[in-house]
ROSE-4610 file (N, C-alpha, C; in Angstrom, 1 decimal, always signed):
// ROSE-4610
residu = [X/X/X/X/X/X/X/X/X/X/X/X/X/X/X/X/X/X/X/X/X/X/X/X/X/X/X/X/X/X/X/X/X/X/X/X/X/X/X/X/X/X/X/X/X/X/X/X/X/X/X/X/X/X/X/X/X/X/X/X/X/X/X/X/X/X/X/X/X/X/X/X/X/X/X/X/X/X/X/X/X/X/X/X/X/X/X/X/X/X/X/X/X/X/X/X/X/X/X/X/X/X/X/X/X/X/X/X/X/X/X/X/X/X/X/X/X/X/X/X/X/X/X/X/X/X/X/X/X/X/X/X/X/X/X/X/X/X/X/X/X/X/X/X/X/X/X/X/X/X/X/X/X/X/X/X/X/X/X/X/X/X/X/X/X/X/X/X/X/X/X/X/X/X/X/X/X/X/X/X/X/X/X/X/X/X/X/X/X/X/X/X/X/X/X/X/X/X/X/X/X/X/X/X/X/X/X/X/X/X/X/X/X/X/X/X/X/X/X/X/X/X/X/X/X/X/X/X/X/X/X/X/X/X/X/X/X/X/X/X/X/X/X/X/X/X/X/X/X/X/X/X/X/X/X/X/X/X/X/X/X/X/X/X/X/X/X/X/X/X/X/X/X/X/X/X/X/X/X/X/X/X/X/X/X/X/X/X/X/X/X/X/X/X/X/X/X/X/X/X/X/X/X]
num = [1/1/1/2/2/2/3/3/3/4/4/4/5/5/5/6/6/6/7/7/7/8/8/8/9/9/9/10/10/10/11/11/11/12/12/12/13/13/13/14/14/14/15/15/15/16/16/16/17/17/17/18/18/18/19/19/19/20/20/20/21/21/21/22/22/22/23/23/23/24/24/24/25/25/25/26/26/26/27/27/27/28/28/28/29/29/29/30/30/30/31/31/31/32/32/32/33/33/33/34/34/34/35/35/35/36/36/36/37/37/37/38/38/38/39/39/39/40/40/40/41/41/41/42/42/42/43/43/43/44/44/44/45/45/45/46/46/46/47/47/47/48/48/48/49/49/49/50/50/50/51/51/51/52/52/52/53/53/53/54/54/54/55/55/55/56/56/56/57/57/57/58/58/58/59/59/59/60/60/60/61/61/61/62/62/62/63/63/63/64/64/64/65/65/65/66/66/66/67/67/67/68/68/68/69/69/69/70/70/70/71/71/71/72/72/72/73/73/73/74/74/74/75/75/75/76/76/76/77/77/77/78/78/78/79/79/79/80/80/80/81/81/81/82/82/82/83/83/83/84/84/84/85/85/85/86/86/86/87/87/87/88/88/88/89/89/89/90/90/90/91/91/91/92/92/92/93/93/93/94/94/94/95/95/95/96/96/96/97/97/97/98/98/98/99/99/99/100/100/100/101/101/101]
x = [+25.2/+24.3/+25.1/+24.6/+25.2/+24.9/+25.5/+25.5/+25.6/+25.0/+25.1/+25.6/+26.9/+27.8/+27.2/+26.7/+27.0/+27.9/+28.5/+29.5/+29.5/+30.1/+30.5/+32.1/+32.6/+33.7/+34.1/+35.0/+34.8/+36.6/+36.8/+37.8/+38.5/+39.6/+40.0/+40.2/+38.7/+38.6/+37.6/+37.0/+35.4/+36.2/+37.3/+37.6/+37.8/+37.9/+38.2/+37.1/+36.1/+34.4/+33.5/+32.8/+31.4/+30.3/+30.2/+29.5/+30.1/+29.9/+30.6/+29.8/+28.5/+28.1/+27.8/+28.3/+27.5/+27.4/+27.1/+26.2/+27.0/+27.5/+28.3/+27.0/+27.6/+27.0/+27.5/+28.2/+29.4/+29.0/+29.7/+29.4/+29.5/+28.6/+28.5/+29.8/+30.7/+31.8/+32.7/+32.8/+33.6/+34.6/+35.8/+36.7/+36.7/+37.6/+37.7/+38.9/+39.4/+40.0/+39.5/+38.0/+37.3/+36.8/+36.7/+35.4/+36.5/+37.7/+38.6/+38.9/+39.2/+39.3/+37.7/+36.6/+35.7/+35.4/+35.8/+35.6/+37.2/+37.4/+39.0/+38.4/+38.1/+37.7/+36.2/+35.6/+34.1/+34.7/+35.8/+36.0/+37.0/+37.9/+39.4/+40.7/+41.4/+42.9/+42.9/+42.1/+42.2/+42.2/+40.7/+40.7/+41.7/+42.2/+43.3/+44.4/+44.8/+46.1/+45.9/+44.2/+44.4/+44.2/+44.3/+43.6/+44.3/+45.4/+46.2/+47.5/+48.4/+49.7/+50.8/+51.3/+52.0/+51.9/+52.2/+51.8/+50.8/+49.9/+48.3/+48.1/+48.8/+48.8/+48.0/+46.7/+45.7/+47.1/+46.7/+47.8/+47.8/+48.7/+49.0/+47.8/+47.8/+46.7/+44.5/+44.8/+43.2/+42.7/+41.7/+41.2/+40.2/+39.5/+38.3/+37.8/+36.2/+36.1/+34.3/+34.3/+32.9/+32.3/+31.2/+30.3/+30.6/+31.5/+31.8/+33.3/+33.6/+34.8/+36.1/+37.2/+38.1/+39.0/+39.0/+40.0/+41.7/+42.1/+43.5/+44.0/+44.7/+45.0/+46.0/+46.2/+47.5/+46.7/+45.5/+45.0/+43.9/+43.9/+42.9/+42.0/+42.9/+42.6/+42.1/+42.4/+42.0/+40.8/+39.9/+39.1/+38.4/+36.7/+35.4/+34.4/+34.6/+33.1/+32.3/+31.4/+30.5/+30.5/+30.4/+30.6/+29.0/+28.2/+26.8/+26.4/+27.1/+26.8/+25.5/+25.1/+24.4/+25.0/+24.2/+24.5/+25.6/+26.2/+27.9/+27.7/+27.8/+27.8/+29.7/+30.0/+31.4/+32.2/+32.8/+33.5/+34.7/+34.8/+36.9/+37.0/+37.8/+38.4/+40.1/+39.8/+41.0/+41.7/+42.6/+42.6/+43.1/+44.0/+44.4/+45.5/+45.7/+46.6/+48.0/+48.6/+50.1/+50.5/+50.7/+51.4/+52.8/+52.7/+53.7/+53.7/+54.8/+54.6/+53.5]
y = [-70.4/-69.2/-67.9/-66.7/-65.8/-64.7/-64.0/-62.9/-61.8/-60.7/-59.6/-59.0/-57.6/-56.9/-55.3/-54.9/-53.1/-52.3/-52.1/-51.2/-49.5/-48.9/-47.4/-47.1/-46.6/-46.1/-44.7/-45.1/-43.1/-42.8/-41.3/-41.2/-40.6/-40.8/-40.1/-41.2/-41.7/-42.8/-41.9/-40.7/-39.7/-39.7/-39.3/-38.7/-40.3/-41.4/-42.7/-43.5/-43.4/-43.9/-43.2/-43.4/-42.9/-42.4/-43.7/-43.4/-44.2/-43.3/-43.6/-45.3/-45.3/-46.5/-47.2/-49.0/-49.8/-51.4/-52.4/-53.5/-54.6/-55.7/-56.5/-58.1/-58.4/-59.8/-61.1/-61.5/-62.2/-63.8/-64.7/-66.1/-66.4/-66.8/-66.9/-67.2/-67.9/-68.4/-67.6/-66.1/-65.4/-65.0/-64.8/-64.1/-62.3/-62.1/-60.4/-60.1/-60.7/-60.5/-60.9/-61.9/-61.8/-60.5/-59.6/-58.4/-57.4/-57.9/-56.4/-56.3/-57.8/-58.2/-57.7/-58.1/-57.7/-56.0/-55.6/-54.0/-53.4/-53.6/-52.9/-53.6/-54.4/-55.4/-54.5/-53.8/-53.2/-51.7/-51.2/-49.7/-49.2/-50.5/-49.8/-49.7/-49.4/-49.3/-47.9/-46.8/-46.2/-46.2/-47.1/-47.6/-47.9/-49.2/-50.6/-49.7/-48.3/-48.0/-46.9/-46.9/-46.3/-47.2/-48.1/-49.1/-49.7/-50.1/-51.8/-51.2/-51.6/-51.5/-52.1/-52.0/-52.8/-54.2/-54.7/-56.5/-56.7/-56.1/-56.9/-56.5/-56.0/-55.9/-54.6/-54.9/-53.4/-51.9/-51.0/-50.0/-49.7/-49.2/-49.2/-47.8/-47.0/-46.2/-46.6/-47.5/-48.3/-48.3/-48.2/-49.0/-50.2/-51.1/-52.2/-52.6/-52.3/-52.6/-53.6/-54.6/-55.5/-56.0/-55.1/-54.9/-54.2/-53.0/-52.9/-53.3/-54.0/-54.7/-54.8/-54.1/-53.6/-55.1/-55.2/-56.3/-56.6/-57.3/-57.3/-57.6/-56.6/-56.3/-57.6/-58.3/-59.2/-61.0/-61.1/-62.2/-62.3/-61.2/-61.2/-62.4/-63.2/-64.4/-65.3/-65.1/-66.2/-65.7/-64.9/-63.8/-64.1/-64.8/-64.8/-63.5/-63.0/-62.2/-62.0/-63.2/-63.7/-64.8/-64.9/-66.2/-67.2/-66.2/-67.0/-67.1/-66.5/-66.1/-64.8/-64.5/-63.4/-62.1/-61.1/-59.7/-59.4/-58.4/-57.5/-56.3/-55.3/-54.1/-53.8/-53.1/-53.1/-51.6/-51.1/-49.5/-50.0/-49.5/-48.9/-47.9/-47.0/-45.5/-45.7/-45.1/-44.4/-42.6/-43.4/-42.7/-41.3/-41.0/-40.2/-40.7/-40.1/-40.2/-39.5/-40.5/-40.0/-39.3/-38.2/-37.1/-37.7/-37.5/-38.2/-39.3/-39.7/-40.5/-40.0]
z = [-10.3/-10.5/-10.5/-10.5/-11.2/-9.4/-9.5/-8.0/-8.5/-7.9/-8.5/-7.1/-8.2/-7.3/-7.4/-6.6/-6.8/-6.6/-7.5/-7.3/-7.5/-6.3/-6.6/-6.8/-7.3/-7.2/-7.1/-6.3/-5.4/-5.5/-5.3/-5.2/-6.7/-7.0/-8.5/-9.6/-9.6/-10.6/-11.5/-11.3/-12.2/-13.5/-14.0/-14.9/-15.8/-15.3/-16.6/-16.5/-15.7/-16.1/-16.1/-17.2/-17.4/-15.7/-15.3/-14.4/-13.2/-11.8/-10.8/-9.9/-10.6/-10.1/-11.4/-10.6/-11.7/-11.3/-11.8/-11.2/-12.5/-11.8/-12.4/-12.0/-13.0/-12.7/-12.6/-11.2/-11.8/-10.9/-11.9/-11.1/-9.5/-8.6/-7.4/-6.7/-7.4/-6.5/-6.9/-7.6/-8.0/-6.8/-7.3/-5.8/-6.6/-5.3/-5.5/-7.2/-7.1/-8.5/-10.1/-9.5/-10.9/-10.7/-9.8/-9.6/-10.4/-10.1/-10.5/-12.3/-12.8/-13.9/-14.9/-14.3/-14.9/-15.2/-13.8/-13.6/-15.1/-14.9/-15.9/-17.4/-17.1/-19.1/-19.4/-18.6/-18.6/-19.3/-17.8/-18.2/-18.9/-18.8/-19.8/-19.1/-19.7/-19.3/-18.6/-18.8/-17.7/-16.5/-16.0/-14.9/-14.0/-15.0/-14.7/-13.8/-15.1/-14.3/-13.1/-12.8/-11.5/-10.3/-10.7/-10.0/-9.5/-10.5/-10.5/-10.7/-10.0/-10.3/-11.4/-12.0/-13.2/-13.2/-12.0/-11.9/-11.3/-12.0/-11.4/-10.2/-9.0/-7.4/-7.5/-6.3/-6.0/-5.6/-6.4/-6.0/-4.7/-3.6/-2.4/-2.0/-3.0/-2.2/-3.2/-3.4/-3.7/-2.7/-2.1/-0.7/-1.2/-1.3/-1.8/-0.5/+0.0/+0.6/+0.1/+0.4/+0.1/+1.3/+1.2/+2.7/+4.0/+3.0/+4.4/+4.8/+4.3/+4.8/+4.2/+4.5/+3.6/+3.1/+2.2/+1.5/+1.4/+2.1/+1.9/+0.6/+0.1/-1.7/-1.7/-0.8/-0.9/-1.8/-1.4/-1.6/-2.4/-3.2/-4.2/-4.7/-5.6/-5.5/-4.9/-3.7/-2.8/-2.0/-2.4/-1.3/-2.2/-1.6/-2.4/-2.0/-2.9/-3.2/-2.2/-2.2/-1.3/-0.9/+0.4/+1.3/+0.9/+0.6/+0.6/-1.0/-1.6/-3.2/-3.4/-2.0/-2.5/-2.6/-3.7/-4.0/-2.6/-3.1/-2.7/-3.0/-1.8/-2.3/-1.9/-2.9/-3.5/-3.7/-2.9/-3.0/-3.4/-4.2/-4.8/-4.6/-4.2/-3.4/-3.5/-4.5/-5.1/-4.2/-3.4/-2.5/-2.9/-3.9/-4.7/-5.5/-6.7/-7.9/-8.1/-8.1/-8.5/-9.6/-9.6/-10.8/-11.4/-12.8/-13.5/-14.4/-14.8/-16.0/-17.1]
């Protein structure tokens, strides 16, 4: 079945999406790295590179926290979504942006 995520994203992410909230629909056994993969493939390479670091790794100042509960950027993969498959409410906080490049 399919689970739905709410997501806000806060922080210095305004300027590369449209809108700061939005609602993913992602398969129940999804982990936190399908959430990020779908969120960047939705909004764009802008996102990506505030998001994501060159090798795929959450950038050191991201915060992700699902329910509440801040995510270790180290295990992406291995971190389900939802333990029960129900709805996730989902913050990205982009804690601030590096000047340059």
């Amino acid at each position: 079945g399919l689970m739905l995520a709410r997501i806000k994203l806060l922080g210095s992410v305004r300027d590369v999406v449209r809108s700061t909230r939005d609602e993913l629909n992602l398969p129940a056994c999804a982990t936190v790295q399908d959430l990020i993969t779908a969120l960047v493939e939705k909004h764009g390479e802008g996102l990506a590179r505030r998001i994501l670091s060159p090798d795929g790794q959450l950038q050191s100042y991201t915060r992700l926290f699902v329910d509440g509960r801040e995510i270790d950027g180290a295990g992406l993969d291995r971190t389900a979504l939802s333990a029960t498959g129900a709805a996730v409410d989902v913050e990205v906080f982009v804690v601030q942006m590096t000047m340059g490049g």
